[in-house]
C-alpha positions in Angstrom: 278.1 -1.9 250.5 277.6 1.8 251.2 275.9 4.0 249.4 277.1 7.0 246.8 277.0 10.1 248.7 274.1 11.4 246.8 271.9 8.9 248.6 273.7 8.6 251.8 273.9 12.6 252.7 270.8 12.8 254.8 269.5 13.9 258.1 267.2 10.6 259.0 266.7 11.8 262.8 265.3 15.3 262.2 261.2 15.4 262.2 260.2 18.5 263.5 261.0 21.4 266.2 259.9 18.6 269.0 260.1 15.6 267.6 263.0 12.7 266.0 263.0 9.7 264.9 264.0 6.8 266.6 266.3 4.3 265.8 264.3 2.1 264.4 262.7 4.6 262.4 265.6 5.8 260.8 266.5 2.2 259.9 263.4 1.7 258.1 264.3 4.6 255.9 267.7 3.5 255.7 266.1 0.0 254.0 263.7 2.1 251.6 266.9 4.2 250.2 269.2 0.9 249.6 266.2 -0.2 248.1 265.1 2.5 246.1 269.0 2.7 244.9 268.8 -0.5 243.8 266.0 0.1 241.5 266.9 3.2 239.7 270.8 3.2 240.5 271.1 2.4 237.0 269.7 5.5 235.7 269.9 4.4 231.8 267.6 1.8 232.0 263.7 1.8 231.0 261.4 1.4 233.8 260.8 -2.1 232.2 264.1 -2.8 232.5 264.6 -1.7 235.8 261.7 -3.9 236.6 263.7 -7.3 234.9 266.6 -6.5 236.8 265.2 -6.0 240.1 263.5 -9.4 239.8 266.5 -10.9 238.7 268.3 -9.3 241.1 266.0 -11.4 243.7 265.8 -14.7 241.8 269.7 -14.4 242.0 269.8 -14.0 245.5 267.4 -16.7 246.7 263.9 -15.7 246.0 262.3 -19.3 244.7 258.7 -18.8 245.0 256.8 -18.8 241.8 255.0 -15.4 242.4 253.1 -14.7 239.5 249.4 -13.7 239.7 247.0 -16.2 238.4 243.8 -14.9 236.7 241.5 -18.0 236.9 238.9 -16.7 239.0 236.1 -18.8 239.9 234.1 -15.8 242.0 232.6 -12.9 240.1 234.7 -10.9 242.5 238.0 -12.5 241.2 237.1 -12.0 237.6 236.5 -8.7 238.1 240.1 -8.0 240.3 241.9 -10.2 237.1 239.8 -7.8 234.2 241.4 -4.9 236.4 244.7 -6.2 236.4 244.6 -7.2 232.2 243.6 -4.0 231.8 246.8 -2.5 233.3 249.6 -5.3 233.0 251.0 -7.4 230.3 249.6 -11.4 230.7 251.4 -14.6 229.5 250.0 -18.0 230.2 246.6 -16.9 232.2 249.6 -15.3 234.2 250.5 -11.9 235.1 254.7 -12.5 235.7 255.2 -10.7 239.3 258.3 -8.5 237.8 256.1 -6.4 237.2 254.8 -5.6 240.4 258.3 -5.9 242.2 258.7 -1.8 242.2 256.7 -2.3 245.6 258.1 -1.5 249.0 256.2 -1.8 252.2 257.3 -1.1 255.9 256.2 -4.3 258.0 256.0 -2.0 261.8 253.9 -2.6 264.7 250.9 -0.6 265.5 252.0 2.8 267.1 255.4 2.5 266.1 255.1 5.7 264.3 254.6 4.2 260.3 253.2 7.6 259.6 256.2 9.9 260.6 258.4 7.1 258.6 255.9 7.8 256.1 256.1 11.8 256.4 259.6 11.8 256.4 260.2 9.7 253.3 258.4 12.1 251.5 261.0 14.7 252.3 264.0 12.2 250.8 261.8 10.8 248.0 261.4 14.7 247.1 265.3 15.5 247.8 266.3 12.4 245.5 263.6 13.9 243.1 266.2 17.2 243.7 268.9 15.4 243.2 268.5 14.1 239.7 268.4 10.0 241.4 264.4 9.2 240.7 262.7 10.6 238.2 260.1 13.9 239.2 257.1 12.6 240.7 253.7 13.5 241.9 253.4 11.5 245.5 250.0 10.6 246.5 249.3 8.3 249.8 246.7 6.2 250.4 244.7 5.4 253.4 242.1 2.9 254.2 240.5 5.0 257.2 240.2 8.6 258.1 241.9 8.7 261.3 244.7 7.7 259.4 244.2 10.4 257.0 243.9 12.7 260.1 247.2 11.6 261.6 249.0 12.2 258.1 247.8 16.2 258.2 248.7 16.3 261.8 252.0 15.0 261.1 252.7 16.9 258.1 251.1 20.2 259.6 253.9 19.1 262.6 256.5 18.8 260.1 255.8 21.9 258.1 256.2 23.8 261.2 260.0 22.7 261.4 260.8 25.6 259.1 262.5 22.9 256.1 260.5 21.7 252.9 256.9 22.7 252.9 254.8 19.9 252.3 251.1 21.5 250.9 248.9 18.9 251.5 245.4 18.0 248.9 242.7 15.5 248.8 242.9 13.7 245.3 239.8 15.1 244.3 241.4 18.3 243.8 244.1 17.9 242.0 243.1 20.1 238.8 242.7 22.9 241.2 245.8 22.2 243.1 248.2 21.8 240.0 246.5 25.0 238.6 247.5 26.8 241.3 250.5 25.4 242.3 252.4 24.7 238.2 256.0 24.6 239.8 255.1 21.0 241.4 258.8 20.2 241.3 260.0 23.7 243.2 262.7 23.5 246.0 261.3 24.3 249.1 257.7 22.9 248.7 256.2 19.6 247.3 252.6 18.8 246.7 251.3 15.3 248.5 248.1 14.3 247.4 246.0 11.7 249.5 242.7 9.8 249.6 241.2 6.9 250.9 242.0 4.0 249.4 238.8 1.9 250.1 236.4 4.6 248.3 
């Protein structure tokens, strides 16, 4: 079905003064709305609940696979991963049930497809929903595993600041007392804070 208006009304193609997306780009992001619609389209539920739905929501439409996360580690590595995960998430059974880890979304592209402008450009509708009253107001923080990647997120962002729309001030993690301290209206109109780090330190 189509979506409400609310998360429909959006310019997918524009990036920047030189550069737009290509089709297959803007389908990507057309996926991440329908399925960020279907997990807070219901805006009086808890996030739990959103959570139980969701899954059900999959379990109804096919998804057999028991997909729960098992703790029994036999490794001193494993233990440690399932002593991080207890200390976050509910368990039942030696189990952690995988609802609640199915408020994930990932974009499955081939190298040099241009993941990062999909990336870049979500950002702007994540922070227009945010606008919009649909998601709920949100720090955004992206994670990388290497710096070059890092260094293509500021050269894209840098790129699409200079279109003249939303500013998007960029911050490493590590200085995000500063950064809130001197930036309190997080949630303002024009500009949107993005944290980032990399995710392997």
């Amino acid at each position: 079905g189509r979506l409400p208006v609310n998360w429909s009304a959006f310019d997918l193609s524009s990036f920047s003064l030189q550069k737009s997306l290509w089709d297959y780009q803007q389908q990507a992001l057309q996926y991440a709305l329908r399925a960020l619609w279907k997990y807070y389209g219901q805006p009086e539920l808890s996030d739990e609940q959103r959570k139980q739905a969701f899954y059900q929501w999959y379990r109804d439409d096919g998804l057999e696979q028991d997909l729960d996360i098992p703790l029994d580690g036999s490794s001193a590595a494993k233990r440690r991963i399932a002593a991080l995960l207890q200390a976050y998430y509910p368990t039942e059974d030696g189990r952690i049930p995988y609802q609640h880890f199915i408020n994930r979304m990932a974009f499955w592209m081939a190298t040099g497809s241009g993941k990062t402008l999909v990336i870049v450009k979500l950002i702007e509708l994540l922070h227009e929903l945010m606008q919009r009253g649909e998601i709920p107001q949100r720090e955004i923080l992206v994670l990388a595993h290497r710096d070059d990647l890092l260094e293509q997120l500021r050269k894209h962002v840098d790129e699409f600041n200079f279109g003249g729309g939303l500013y998007l001030r960029l911050h490493e993690l590590r200085e995000y007392s500063q950064a809130r301290h001197a930036q309190p209206g997080l949630f303002s109109q024009q500009e949107r804070l993005v944290f980032y780090y990399r995710s392997d330190n």
